[in-house]
N, C-alpha and C positions, 0 to 999 in steps of 0.2 A: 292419174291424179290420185291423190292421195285424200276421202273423203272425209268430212268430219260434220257428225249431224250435234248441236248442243243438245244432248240428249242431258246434261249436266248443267243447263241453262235453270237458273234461282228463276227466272219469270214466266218459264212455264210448267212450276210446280212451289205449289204450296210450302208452309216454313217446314212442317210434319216430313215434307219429303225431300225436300232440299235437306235438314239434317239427318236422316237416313242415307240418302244420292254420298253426303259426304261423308259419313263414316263409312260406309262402303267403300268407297276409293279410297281411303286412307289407309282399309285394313288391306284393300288387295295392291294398295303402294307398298308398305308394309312385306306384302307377299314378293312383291318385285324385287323389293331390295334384297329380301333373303335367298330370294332365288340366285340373284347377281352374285351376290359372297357368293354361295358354294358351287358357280360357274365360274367362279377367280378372276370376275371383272373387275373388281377392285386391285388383282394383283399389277404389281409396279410392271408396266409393258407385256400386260397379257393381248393389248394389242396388234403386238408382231406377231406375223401369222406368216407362211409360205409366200416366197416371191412370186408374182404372179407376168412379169414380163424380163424377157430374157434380154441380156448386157448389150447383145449389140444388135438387139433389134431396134429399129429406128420409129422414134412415137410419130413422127408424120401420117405414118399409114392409120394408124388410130383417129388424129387427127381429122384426117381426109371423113372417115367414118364418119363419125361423131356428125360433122357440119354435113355431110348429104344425108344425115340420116333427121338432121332437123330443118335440114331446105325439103325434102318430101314427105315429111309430115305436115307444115306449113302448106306444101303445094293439094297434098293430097288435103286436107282439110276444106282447104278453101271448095276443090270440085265436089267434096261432100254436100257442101251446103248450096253450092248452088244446083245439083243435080236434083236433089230434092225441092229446090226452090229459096232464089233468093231472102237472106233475111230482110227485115225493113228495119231502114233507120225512122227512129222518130226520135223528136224535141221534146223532153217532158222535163217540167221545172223539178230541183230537187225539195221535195217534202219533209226529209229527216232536218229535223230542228239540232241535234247532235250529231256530226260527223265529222269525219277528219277531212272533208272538202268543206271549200266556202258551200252553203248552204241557200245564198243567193243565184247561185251562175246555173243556168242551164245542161242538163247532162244530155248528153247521146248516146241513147240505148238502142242497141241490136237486138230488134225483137224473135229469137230463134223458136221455130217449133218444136214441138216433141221429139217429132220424126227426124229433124233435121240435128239434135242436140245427141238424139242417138246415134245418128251415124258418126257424126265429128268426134264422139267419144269412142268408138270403136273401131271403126275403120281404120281412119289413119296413124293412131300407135299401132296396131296390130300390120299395116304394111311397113312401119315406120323398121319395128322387130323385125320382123323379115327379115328387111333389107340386111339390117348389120348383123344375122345368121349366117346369112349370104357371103355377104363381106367378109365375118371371119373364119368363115371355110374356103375362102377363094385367095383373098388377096391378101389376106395374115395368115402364114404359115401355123397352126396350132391355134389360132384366135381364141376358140371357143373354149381350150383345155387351160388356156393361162387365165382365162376371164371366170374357169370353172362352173361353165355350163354344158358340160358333155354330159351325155345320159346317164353313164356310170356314178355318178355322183349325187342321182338325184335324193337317193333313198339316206343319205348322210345329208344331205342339205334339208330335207324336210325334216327329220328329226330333230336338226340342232334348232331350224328354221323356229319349231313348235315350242322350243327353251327357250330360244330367246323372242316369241312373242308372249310368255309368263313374267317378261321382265318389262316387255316395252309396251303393250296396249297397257296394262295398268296406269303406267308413268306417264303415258301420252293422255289418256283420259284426266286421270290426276291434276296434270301440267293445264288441259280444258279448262278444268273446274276452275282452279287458281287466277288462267286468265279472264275466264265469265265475270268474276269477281272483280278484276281490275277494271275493265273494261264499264262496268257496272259505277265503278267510281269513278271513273272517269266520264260520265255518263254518253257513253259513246257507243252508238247504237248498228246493229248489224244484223244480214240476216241469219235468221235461228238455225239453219242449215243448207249444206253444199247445194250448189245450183243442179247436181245428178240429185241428191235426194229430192228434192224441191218436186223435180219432173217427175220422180219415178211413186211419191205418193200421191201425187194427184192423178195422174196418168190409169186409163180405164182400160186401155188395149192390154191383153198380158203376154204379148208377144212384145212389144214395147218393153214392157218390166224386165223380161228376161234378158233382153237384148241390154238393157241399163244396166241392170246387176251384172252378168258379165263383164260387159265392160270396167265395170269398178272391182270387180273382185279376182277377172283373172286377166284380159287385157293389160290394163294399170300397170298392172305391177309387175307383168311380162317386159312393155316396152318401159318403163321410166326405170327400173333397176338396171338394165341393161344399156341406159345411154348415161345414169346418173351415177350408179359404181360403178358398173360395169366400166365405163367410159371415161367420165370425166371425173371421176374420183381416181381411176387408176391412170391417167393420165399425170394428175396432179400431183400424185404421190412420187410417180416415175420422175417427172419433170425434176423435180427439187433432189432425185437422187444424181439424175444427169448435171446439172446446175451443179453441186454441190464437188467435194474435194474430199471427202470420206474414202482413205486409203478400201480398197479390195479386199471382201474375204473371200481368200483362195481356200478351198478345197482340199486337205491331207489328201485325194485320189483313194483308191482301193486297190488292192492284191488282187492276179486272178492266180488260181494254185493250176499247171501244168502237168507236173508229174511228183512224184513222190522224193520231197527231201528236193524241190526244187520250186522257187517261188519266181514270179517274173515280176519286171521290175514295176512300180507304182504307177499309174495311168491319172494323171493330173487333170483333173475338169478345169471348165473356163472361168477365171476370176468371177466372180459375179460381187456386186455390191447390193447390200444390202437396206433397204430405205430404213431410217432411224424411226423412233420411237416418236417426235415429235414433228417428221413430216407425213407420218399418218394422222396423227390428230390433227395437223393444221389442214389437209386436205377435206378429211372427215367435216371439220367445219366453215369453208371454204364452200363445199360441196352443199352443205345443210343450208344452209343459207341460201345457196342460191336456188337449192330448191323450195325453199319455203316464199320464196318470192315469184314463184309461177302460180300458186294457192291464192285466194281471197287472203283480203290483207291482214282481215280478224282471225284468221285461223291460222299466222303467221307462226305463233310459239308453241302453242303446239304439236303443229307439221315439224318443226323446228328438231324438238326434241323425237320424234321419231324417226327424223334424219340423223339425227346423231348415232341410235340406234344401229339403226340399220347399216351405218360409215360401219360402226364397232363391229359389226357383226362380218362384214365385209373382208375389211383387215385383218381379224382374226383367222377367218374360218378359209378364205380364197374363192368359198363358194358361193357363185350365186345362187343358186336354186334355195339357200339359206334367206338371204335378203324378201327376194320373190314369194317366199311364205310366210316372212313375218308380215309383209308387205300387203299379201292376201288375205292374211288372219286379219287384222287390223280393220282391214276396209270393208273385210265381211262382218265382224263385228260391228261395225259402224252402222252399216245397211239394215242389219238383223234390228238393234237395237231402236233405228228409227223406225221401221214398219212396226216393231211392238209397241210402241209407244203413239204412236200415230193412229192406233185403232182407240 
């Protein structure tokens, strides 16, 4: 999950600090965008990045992944909660006078404990990754090196990862502020933040705390990038190149030189097709979307734009381990910035 505390919330700070809260985001939007020019995301199809699935591998196998890797998170979830002990349903009327539900009808809340909000947040992404490690070292020939999470790569993926969280935590906080404010005129009321922070500032165990923050800052973003680009964003990209009628580009091949004043003849690689410029972006937002719809509903536009992020970063770069650290920069931010401000 992708955390988000209103650390930029106008009603839990003064006007003195709400217009400081926002010219600060503004100057470090400001910083994001300059960052982006001179990383050439602004250039026309600096998107297109390395193909990352080969012509006549068949996306079924992906496929298959993808859904048993979200039927045993589902399953492992559930044994989570009850091994620790059943949650309890209760009927409590709803109280918010502004919400996007009728405000008369009864809700049913799942009242989860500490213990038991820790485990579901940890456990079951972290078996969920696993599995589809598993999977693409077993039953996808190369899995892991076309999805670009092999070891070798990690030290370029963190690098780029830490550039482009200069461009995207700014812009995703930014984008916070802007919706605080809508929402605010809208007078449509929500909690101040994510239901992990919720637990982890009130929470007095500090084996608990750790076990939280982990979860949010390396968990997270271990399994949700790996079933969200990893996955179904390269699934989605791949799809529409299979779908599609975009003639082949073939390969000129390479020379190998033999002997002196003797060349042999060209060795032709396999056609491969190339996904165009705008079925990366309509995946990227296909993908963002849907991830911002497993998030609280109020922290939809901002999750939103850090999904797009993170698509871009994806596309470009092939690397996960890029994604995964903007992913954990982000959320460790997020965490750091509500326990300082919660004291």
């Amino acid at each position: 999950m992708s955390i988000l505390g209103q650390a930029t919330s106008a009603q839990q700070h003064g006007a003195q600090d709400e217009w400081l809260i926002s010219l600060v985001l503004a100057a470090l939007g400001l910083l994001a965008v300059g960052v982006a020019a001179r990383a050439g995301v602004f250039r026309r199809g600096s998107i297109a990045g390395p193909p990352r699935v080969g012509e006549r591998e068949p996306l079924g196998m992906m496929v298959l992944v993808l859904g048993m890797a979200v039927l045993l998170l589902i399953m492992t979830q559930v044994l989570c909660v009850t091994s620790v002990g059943l949650a309890q349903s209760t009927t409590v009327p709803a109280t918010t006078q502004a919400t996007s539900q009728a405000a008369t009808q009864p809700a049913v809340q799942m009242a989860m404990s500490p213990a038991q909000l820790a485990m579901a947040s940890s456990v079951p992404p972290l078996v969920a990754f696993g599995f589809m490690v598993i999977a693409n070292r077993t039953i996808r020939p190369y899995g892991l090196a076309e999805l670009g999470l092999t070891m070798d790569r990690i030290q370029r993926g963190v690098i780029s990862g830490l550039v482009g969280s200069l461009v995207a935590v700014p812009l995703v906080f930014l984008s916070s502020m802007v919706t605080e404010f809508v929402w605010q005129a809208l007078h449509y009321t929500h909690p101040s933040e994510h239901e992990l922070l919720k637990v982890l500032g009130e929470s007095v165990n500090p084996l608990l705390g750790v076990v939280l923050i982990a979860a949010a800052v390396v968990v997270a973003p271990l399994f949700e990038e790996m079933l969200f680009r990893g996955h179904l964003q390269t699934l989605l990209t791949y799809a529409w190149v299979r779908l599609g009628r975009r003639p082949p580009v073939v390969s000129r091949g390479f020379e190998i030189p033999l002997e002196a004043g003797f060349v042999a003849p060209a060795v032709p690689e396999m056609p491969r097709r190339v996904p165009a410029v705008w079925m990366r972006w309509v995946s990227v937002i296909v993908t963002s979307v849907l991830f911002s719809l497993v998030h609280p509903a109020w922290s939809i536009p901002p999750i939103f734009v850090l999904s797009v992020c993170l698509g871009y970063a994806y596309e470009r770069t092939g690397n996960l381990w890029t994604t995964i650290t903007m992913h954990a920069v982000f959320n460790g931010v997020s965490t750091m910035l509500f326990l300082m401000l919660m004291r």
